[in-house]
Each structure stands twice: as C-alpha cells, then as structure tokens.
C-alpha positions as CSV (number, residue, x, y, z in Angstrom):
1,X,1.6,-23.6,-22.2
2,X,5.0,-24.7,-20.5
3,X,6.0,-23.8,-17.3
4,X,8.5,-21.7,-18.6
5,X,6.0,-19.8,-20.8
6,X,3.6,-19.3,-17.7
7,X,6.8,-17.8,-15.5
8,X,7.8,-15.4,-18.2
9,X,4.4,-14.3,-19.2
10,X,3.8,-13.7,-15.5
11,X,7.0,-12.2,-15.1
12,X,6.1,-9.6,-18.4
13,X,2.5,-9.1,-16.7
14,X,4.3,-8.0,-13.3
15,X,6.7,-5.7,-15.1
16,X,3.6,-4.3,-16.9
17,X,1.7,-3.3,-13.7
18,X,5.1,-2.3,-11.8
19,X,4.9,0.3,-15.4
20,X,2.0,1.9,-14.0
21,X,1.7,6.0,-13.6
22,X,5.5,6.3,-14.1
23,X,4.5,5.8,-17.8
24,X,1.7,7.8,-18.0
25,X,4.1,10.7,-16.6
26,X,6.8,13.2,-17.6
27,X,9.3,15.6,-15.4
28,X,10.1,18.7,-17.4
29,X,12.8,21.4,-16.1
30,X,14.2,19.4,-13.3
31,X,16.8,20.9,-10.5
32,X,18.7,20.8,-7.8
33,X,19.6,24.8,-6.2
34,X,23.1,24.7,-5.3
35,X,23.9,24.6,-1.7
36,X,25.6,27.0,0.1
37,X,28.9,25.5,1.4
38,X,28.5,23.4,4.7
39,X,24.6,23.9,4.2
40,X,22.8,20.6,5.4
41,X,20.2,20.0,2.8
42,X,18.8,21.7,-1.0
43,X,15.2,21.7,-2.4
44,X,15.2,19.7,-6.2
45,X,12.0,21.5,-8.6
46,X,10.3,20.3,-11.2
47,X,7.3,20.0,-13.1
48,X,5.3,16.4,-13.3
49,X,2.8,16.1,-15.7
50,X,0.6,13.3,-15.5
51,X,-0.5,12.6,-18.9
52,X,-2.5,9.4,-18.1
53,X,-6.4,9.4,-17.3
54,X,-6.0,8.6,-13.6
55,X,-5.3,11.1,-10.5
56,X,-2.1,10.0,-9.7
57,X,0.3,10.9,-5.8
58,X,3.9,11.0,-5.4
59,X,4.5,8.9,-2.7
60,X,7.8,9.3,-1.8
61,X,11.0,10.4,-3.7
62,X,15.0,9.1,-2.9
63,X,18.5,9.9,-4.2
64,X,21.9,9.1,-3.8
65,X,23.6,12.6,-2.4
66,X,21.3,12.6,0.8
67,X,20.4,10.8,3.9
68,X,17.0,12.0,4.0
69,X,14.7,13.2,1.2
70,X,11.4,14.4,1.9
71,X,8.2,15.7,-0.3
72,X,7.8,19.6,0.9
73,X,5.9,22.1,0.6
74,X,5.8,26.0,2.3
75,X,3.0,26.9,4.7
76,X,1.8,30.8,5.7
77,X,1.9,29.9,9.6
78,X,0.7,33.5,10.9
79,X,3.0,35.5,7.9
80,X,5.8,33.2,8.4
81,X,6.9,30.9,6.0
82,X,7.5,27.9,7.2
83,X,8.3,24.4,5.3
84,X,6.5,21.1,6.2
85,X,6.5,17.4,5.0
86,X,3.7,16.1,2.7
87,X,2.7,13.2,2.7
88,X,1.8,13.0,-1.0
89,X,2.0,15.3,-3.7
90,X,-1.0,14.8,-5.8
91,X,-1.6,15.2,-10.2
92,X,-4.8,14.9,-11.5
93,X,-5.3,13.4,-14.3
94,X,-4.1,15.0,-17.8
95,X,-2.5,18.0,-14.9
96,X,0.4,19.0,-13.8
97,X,2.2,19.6,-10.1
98,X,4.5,22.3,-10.3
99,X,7.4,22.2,-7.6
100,X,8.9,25.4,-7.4
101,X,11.2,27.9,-4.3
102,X,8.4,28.9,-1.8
103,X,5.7,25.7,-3.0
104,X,5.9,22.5,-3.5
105,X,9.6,20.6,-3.6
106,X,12.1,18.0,-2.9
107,X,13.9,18.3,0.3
108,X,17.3,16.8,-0.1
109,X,18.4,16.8,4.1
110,X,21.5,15.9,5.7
111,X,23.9,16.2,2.3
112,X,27.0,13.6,2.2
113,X,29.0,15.3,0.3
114,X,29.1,19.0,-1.1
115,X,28.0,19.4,-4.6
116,X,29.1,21.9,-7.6
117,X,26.9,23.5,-10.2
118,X,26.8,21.4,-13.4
119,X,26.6,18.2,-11.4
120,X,23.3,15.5,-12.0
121,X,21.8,14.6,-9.2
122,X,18.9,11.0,-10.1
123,X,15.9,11.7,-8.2
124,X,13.5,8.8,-8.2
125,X,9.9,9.5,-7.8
126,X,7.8,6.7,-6.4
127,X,4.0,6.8,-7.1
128,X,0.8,5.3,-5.1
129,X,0.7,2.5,-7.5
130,X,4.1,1.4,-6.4
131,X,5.7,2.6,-9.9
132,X,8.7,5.0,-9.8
133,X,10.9,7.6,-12.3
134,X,13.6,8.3,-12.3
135,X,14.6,11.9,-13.0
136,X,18.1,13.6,-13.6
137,X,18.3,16.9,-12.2
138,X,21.3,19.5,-13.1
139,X,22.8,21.6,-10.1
140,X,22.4,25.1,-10.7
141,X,23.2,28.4,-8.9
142,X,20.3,30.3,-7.5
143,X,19.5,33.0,-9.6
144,X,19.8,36.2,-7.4
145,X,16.7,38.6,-7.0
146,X,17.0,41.9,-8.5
147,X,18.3,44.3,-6.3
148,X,15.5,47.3,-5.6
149,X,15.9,50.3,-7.5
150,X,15.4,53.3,-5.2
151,X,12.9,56.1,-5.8
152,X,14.7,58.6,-8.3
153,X,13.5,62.5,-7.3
C-alpha cells in the first residue's frame, strides 16, 4: 500500500472507533419545556436506548442556546426535592434511560436568549467512548396538572 492508502484507511479506522455507542443508540421523544420568560435555565427529556451489547454512560451533553448544560437528576433530601449534577447517566446494554420532569434530565443553565414553543433546540450527547449524537429537541409548553376536583356531598 501507498502512503496515501495507509492515511486514508487510518483515517476511515478512526472515524469508525469515533462511531462507537452513538451508533449502537437512539433518542426517542426528545424536548426542551419552555421557559418561563426571564427564567435562567430549562431541563431537555428524552429517552436513550442503547441498543448495542455494551453498558454504555452519557458523559456529558452541550448545546447552542446555553452557557452551561449539565446531566441532572432529582434527589429526596429529607422530603425535599432537590436537583443535583451527575456525573454520568448510565444505559445498560439493550436498556433504556428515561429522562423525564422530577428524574433524570438535561439542565440547560444560564439561557442566551429566550426561546418560543415550536423552536429546535441540537442537544449533543457525548458518550464514555468519546462518541457523541446529536439530538434535535422541539420546545414545547408544559402541560399543566389537572386541577383537583373537590369532594362533591
């Protein structure tokens, strides 16, 4: 072989590994809640399957609209709810996480500029191998509770 065929097959064989557990993995329903005006920062949901046959981590995740962006989750401290950085949000092989209001999430902290429902906000997910995904997630309104219905006498 050439040179120039060693280079590129070593080039393909580094894109290959860069691959990694992004292949192996899908992001289904993905969101951003809608922040109330002047509100610093949002959560983003989804759900990552990991469809590969490796226990896979979300390192860290990044996106354009904030400043900071963190890997969540919500902790019982004492009957309050309080949220707290993770290090790593793990998937186990053929699993799924599940990052949903009041468990695991995206914290999107310290928003530049204000964003309206409808908007796409790309989320990339980077994994322990060092591969990343990128995700689009859709702005949407929080849906509301239902409001309690009283006791009828």
């Amino acid at each position: 072989m050439n040179k120039l065929s060693l280079l590129i097959a070593g080039l393909m064989m580094s894109a290959g590994a860069l691959a990694g557990s992004a292949d192996q993995v899908t992001v289904h329903e993905p969101y951003v809640r809608l922040a109330p005006p002047n509100a610093p920062a949002t959560g983003a949901f989804m759900v990552i399957r990991n469809g590969g046959s490796k226990d896979i981590k979300v390192l860290k995740a990044a996106n354009p609209v904030s400043k900071v962006t963190e890997l969540h989750t919500h902790l019982n401290d004492n009957g309050v709810m309080k949220m707290r950085p993770v290090p790593a949000i793990d998937i186990k092989a053929g699993g799924e996480a599940v990052l949903k209001p009041g468990g695991l999430h995206v914290m999107l902290i310290d928003l530049q500029a204000p964003m309206k429902e409808g908007d796409v906000v790309p989320i990339t997910l980077t994994f322990d191998d060092g591969s990343s995904k990128q995700v689009d997630a859709k702005v949407v309104r929080p849906v509301a509770a239902p409001m309690p219905m009283g006791n009828k006498h």
